[in-house]
ROSEPA-48581 format. One line per 8 residues: number of its first residue (from 0); their letters; for each residue x, y, z of C-alpha. Coordinates in steps of 0.001 Angstrom, whole numbers, plus 500000, padded with zeros to 6 digits. Each point is the difference from the previous one (the first is absolute). Layout:
BEGIN
NUM = a = X/Y/Z ~ ...
END
This chain:
BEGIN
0 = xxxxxxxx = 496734/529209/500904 ~ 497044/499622/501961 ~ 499856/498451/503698 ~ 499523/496279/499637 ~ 498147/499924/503422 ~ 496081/498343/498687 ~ 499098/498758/503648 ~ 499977/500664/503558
8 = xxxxxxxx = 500036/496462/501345 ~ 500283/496529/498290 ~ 498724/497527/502279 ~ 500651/496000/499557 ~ 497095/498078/502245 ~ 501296/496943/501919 ~ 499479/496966/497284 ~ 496911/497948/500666
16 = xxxxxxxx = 500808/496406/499201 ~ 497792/496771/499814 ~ 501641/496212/499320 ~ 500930/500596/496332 ~ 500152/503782/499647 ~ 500485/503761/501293 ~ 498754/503286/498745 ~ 500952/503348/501953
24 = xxxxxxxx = 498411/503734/499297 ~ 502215/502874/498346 ~ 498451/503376/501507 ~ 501253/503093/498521 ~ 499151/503177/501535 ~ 500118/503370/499184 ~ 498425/503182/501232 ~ 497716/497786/502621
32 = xxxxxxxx = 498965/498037/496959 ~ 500604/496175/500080 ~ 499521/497350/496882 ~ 500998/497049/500274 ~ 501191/496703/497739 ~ 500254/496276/500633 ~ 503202/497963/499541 ~ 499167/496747/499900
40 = xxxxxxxx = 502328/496449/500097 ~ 498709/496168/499501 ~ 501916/496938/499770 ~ 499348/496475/498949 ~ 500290/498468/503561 ~ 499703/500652/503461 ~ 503083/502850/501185 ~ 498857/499605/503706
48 = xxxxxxxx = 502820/500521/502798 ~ 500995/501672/502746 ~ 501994/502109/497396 ~ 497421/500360/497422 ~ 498780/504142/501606 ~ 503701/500554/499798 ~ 500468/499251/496230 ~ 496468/501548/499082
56 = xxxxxxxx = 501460/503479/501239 ~ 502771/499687/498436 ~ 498904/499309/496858 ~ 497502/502438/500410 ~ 502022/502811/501215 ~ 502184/499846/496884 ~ 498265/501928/497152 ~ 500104/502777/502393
64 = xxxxxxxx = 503673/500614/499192 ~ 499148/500987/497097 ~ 498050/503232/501427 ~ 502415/501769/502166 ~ 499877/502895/497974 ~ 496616/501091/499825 ~ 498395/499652/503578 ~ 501343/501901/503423
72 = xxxxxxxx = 499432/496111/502024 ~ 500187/496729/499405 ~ 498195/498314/502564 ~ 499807/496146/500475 ~ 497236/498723/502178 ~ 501944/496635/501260 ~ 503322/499183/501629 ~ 503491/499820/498386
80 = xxxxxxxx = 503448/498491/501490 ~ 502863/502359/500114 ~ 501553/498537/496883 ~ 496517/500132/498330 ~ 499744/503667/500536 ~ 503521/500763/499133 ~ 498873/497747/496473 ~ 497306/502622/499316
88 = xxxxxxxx = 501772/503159/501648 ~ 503274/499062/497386 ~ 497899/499382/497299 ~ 497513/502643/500342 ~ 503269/502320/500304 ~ 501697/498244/496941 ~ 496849/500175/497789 ~ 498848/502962/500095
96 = xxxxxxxx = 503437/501320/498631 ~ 499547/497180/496964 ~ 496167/501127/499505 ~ 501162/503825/499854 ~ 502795/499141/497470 ~ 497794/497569/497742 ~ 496605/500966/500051 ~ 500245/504075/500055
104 = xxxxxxxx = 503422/500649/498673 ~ 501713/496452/497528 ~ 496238/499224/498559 ~ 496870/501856/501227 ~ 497878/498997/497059 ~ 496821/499412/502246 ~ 500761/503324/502065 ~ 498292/503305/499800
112 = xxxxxxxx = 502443/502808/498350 ~ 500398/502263/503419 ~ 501320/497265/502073 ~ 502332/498519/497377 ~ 503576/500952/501130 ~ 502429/502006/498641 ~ 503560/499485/500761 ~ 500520/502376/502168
120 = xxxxxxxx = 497054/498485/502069 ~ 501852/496602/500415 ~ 501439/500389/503704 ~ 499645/498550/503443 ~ 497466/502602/500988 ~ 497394/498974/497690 ~ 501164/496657/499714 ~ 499736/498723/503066
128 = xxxxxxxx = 497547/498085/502368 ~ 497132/502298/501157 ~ 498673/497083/502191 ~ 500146/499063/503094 ~ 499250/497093/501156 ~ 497918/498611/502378 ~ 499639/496295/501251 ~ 499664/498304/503283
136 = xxxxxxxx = 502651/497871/501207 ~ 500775/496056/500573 ~ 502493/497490/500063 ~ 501477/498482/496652 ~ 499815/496864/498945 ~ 500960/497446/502002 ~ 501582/496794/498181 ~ 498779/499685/496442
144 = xxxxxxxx = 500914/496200/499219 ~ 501972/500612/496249 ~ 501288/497406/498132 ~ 502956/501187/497995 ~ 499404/497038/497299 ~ 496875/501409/498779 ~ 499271/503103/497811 ~ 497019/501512/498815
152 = xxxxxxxx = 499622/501839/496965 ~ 497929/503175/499311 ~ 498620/499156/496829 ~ 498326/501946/497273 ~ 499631/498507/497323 ~ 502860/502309/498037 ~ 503643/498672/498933 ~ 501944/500254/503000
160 = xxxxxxxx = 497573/498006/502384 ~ 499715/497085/497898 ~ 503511/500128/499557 ~ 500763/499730/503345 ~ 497627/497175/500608 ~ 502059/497609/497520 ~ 502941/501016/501012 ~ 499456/499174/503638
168 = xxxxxxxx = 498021/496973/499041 ~ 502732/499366/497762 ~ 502633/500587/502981 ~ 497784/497404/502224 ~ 498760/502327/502404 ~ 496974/499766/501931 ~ 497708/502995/497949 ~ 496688/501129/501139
176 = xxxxxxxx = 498564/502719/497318 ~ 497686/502428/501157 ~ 497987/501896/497989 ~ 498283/503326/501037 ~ 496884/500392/498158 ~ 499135/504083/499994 ~ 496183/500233/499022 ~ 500467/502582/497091
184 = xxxxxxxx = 501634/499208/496746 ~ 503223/498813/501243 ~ 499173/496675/501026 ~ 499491/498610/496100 ~ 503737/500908/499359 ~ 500157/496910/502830 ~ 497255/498225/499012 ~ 501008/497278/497495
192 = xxxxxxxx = 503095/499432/502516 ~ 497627/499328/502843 ~ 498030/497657/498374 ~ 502603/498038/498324 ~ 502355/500188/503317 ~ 496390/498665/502065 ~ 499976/497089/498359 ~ 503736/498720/499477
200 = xxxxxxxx = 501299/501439/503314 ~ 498135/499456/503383 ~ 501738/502388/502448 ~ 498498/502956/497668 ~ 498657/502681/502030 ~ 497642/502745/499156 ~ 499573/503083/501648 ~ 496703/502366/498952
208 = xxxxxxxx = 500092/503598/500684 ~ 498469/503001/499674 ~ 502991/502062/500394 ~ 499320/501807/496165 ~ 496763/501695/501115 ~ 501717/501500/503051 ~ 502696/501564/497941 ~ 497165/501060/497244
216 = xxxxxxxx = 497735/501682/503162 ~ 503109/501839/501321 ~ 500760/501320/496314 ~ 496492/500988/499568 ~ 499651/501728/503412 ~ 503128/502076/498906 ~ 499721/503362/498901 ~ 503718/499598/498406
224 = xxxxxxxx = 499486/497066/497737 ~ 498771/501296/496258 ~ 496909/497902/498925 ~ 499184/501537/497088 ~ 503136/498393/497739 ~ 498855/497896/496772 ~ 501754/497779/497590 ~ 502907/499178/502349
232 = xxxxxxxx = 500789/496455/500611 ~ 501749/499721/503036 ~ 500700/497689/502950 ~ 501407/503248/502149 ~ 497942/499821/503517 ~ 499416/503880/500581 ~ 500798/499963/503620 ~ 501950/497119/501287
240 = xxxxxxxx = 503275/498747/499340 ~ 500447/496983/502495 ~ 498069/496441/499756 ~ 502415/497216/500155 ~ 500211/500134/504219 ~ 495889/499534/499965 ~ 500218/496732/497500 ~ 502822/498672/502596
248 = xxxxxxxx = 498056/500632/503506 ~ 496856/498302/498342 ~ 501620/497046/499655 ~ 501736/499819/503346 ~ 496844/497593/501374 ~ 500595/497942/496895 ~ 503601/499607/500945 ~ 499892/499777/503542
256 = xxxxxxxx = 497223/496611/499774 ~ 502566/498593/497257 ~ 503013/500770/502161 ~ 501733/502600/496855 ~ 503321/501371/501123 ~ 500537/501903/495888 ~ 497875/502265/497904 ~ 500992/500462/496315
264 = xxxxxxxx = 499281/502719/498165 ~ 500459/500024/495988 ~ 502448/503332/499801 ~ 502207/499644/496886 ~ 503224/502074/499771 ~ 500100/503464/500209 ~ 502994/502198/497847 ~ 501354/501931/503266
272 = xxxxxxxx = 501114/503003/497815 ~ 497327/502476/501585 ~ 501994/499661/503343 ~ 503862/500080/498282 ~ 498879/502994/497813 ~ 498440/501886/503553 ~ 496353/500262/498632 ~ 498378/498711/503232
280 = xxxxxxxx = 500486/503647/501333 ~ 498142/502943/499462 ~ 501217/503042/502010 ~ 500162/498825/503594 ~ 497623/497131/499240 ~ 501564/496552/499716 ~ 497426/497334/498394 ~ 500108/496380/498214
288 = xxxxxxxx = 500389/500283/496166 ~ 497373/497667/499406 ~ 497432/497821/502067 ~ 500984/499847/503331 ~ 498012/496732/501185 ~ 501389/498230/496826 ~ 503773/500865/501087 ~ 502850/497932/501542
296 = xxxxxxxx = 499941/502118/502855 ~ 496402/499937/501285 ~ 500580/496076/499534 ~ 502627/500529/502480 ~ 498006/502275/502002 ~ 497102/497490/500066 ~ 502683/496956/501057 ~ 501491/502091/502314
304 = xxxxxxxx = 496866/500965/501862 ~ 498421/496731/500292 ~ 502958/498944/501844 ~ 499437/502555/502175 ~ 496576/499558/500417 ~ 499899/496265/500557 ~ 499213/498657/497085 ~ 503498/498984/499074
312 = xxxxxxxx = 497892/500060/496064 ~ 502923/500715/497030 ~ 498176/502088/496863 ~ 502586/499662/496981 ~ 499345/499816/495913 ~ 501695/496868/498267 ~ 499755/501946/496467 ~ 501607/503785/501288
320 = xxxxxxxx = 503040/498750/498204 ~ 499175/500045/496443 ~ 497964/502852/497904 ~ 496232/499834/498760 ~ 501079/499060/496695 ~ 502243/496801/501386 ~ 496957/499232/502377 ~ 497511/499639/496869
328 = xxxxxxxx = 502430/498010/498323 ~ 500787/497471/502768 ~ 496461/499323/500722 ~ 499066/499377/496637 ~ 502724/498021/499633 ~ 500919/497874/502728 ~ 496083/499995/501577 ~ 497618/499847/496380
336 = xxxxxxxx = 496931/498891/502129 ~ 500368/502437/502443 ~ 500716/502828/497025 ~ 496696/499339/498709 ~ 498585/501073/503133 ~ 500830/503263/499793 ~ 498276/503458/499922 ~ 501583/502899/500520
344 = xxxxxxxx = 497549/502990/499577 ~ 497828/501626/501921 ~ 497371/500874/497766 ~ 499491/496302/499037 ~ 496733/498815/498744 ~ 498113/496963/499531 ~ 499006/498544/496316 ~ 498721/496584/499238
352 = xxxxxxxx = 500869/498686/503559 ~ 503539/501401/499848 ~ 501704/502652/502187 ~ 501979/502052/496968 ~ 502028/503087/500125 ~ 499289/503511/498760 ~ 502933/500354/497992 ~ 500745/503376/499854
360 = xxxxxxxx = 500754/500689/504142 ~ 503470/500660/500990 ~ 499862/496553/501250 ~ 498891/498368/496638 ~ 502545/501941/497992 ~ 502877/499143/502757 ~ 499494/496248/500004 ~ 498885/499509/496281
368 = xxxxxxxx = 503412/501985/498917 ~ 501828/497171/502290 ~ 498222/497330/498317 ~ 500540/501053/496654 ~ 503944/500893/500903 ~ 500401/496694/501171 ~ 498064/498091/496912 ~ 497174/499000/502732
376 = xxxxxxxx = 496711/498755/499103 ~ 498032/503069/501056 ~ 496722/498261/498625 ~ 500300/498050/503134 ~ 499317/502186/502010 ~ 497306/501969/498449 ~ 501500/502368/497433 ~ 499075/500213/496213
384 = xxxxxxxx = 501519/501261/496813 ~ 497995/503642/500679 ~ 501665/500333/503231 ~ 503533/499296/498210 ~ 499144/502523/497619 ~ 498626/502406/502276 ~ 503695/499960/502208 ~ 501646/500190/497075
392 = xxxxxxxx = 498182/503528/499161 ~ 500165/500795/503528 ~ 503766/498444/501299 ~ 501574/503400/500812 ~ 497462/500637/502902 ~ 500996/496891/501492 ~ 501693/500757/503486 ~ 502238/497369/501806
400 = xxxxxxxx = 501405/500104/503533 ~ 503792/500731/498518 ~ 500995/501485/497377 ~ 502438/497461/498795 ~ 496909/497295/500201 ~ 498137/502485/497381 ~ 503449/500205/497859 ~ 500251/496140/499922
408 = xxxxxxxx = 496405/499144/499297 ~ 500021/502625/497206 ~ 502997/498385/498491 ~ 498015/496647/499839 ~ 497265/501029/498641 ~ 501783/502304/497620 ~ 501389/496827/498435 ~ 496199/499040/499547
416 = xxxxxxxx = 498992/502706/498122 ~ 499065/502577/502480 ~ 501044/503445/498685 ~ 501657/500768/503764 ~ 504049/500404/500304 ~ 500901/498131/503231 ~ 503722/499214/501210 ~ 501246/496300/501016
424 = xxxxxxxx = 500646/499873/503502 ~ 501179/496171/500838 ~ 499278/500045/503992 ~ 496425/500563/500009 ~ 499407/496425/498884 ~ 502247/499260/503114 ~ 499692/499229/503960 ~ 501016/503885/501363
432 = xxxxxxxx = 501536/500370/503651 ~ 500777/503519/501549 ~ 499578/501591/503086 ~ 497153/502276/498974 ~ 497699/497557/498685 ~ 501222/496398/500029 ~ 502674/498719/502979 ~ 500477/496761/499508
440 = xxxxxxxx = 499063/499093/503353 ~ 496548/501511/499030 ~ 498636/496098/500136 ~ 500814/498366/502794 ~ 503038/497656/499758 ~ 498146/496957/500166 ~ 498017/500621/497353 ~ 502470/501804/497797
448 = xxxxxxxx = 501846/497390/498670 ~ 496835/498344/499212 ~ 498483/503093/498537 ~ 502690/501524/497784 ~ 501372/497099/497960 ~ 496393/499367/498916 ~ 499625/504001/498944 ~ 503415/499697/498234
456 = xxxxxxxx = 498829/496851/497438 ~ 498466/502562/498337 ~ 502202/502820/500361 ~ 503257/501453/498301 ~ 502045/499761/502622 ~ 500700/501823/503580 ~ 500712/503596/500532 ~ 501471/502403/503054
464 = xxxxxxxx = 499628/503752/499595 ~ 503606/500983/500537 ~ 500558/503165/502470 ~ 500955/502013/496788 ~ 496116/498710/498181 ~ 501197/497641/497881 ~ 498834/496635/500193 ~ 502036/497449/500032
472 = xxxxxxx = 499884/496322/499703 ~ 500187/498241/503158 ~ 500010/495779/501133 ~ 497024/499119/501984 ~ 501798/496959/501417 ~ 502283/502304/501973 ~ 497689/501842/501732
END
């Protein structure tokens, strides 16, 4: 495969900001040529303070993680604390070995054929950072005033944010929901949410930003990413594999004015058996068997480093205990208002004043198999008789997160007439603890007890994967 190197230099300019908003300058350079792209944030109220420069870099600095891999230097144009460059020094580090794995080697459907990589191309040499970074240097934070009573939650618009919010709400927790609103197509799968969540819920929060056109200039200014690809419908970013870090720095104004000590992020469970069955090594490259920013771990990672860094913040997912298909089920269930809220697709459209789904995404095929597994009413949100029939010509493309998942969903909607064989597999309509994916101290204990007996109305019952990967009933009470 080809050398990934496209740039000599990316620079980051020091953000600019005014009472309500900060933009900053991406500069890529590359044989003494510079061009150069604006990334741009707004909020809906002033996010003046002495800390406000601090959380503009940060949240700034964080989409170039993704880009360790294709430039010689990383430069920052603003000041970091140690523990803020050891953030982007780890996860430049970490990422670029994810990026390498995902985009050229697991899936490089947006990548040119002579830097797609072969097997034998999947070790540390090529995968790692080719970066270095460059930053100038500052204290950290000093004391960031968190409340441990109140959360907020990084909401979408899709199943597992809403489902969060009532369950929190439900719990009697203090919830602030915060939506991000990216300027391209994705904000309309959060639309209807917004609006509905504006008007019944006051400590809504909206967030604009720009951050899709930066990712879409540093795609087009590569000479790796294909362009010239028709008919595929795809939500695969060609170059950049880490987001979730950039949604939680924007909000850190937000949260310090309101006093936030928790950030939830709607992760549902995740079948470990990538890691038992050794598939999250390649040769002498070790990687995450999935989506690192949506893991366990980087929620630890995240926890872990705000304590160190002074914000004393905890980032943790109320749902990571039960599957996608339990998650659709429990919010349509237990939460019917907020279930009509939802939209999960990215190539959503407007008709007649309504946000609708495609119907034939990944997406659209994932969550209208869980609605029609679970006897839902998918008309709710959005989908027709055509876009039952079309997944029932179309099921065996539909990809889940485990494999099991796809089994059991199968098996449901085998019994409705769907010519797919599928296998019954009790525990994925149940709350899921391991040590891979889902320790039970993965909410914090006062919330837990809250938190789970809520998830389990709904649920089967309570499992623990066993050392020898069997899973085996287990009593809530006594842990």
């Amino acid at each position: 495969m080809k050398d990934l190197l496209c740039f000599d230099k990316i620079i980051v300019e020091k953000p600019t900001l005014t009472r309500d908003a900060f933009h900053t300058h991406y500069i890529l350079e590359r044989g003494g040529k510079r061009t150069a792209c604006c990334l741009r944030h707004k909020y809906e109220e002033s996010i003046e303070g002495e800390n406000a420069q601090r959380y503009a870099n940060l949240t700034s600095g964080v989409p170039a993680i993704n880009h360790g891999l294709y430039t010689k230097e990383i430069v920052f144009e603003f000041d970091l604390g140690p523990q803020e460059y050891r953030f982007f020094d780890e996860m430049l580090n970490k990422m670029s070995i994810e990026i390498f794995v995902s985009r050229f080697y697991h899936d490089p459907l947006f990548i040119k054929k002579h830097y797609v990589a072969k097997v034998s191309d999947v070790m540390l040499e090529n995968a790692s950072c080719k970066a270095k970074l460059s930053a100038g240097v500052t204290n950290d934070i000093g004391d960031f005033q968190a409340d441990p009573g109140k959360i907020v939650v990084l909401s979408s618009g899709g199943k597992e944010s809403l489902l969060c919010y009532g369950l929190l709400n439900e719990a009697g927790m203090d919830v602030y929901p915060i939506y991000i609103n990216e300027s391209g197509g994705h904000w309309r799968t959060a639309l209807t949410a917004y609006r509905a969540f504006k008007q019944s819920d006051v400590k809504t929060k909206r967030i604009w930003s720009n951050i899709d056109h930066l990712y879409a200039f540093m795609a087009r200014n590569s000479p790796i990413v294909e362009r010239n690809i028709k008919g595929v419908k795809s939500i695969t970013d060609p170059l950049h594999f880490f987001t979730f870090a950039h949604y939680v720095f924007a909000s850190l104004p937000l949260m310090e004015k309101a006093k936030i000590g928790n950030i939830c992020v709607g992760n549902e469970y995740i079948e470990p058996t990538k890691i038992l069955d050794g598939r999250n090594r390649i040769n002498d490259v070790s990687f995450f068997p999935g989506i690192y920013d949506q893991s366990q771990e980087f929620d630890r990672y995240m926890t872990d480093w705000f304590g160190r860094a002074g914000y004393n913040i905890k980032q943790w997912a109320p749902v990571r205990t039960i599957t996608g298909f339990q998650v659709q089920k429990t919010l349509a269930t237990a939460y019917p208002s907020l279930f009509k809220l939802q939209t999960s697709c990215h190539h959503a459209h407007s008709k007649n004043g309504r946000v609708l789904p495609c119907g034939t995404c990944q997406k659209c095929m994932r969550i209208l198999a869980f609605c029609i597994a679970n006897k839902l009413d998918h008309t709710a949100i959005g989908y027709g008789d055509d876009n039952v029939r079309w997944l029932a010509a179309n099921a065996h493309k539909l990809m889940l997160a485990g494999d099991e998942e796809l089994e059991h969903t199968f098996y449901h909607l085998s019994q409705q007439g769907f010519g797919v064989e599928g296998e019954f597999h009790s525990h994925i309509e149940k709350l899921h603890f391991d040590d891979h994916s889902s320790d039970i101290d993965n909410i914090p204990a006062e919330y837990r007890r809250k938190i789970y007996p809520l998830l389990l109305r709904n649920a089967a019952g309570v499992v623990n994967l066993s050392p020898q990967r069997r899973w085996e009933a287990i009593d809530l009470s006594e842990t």
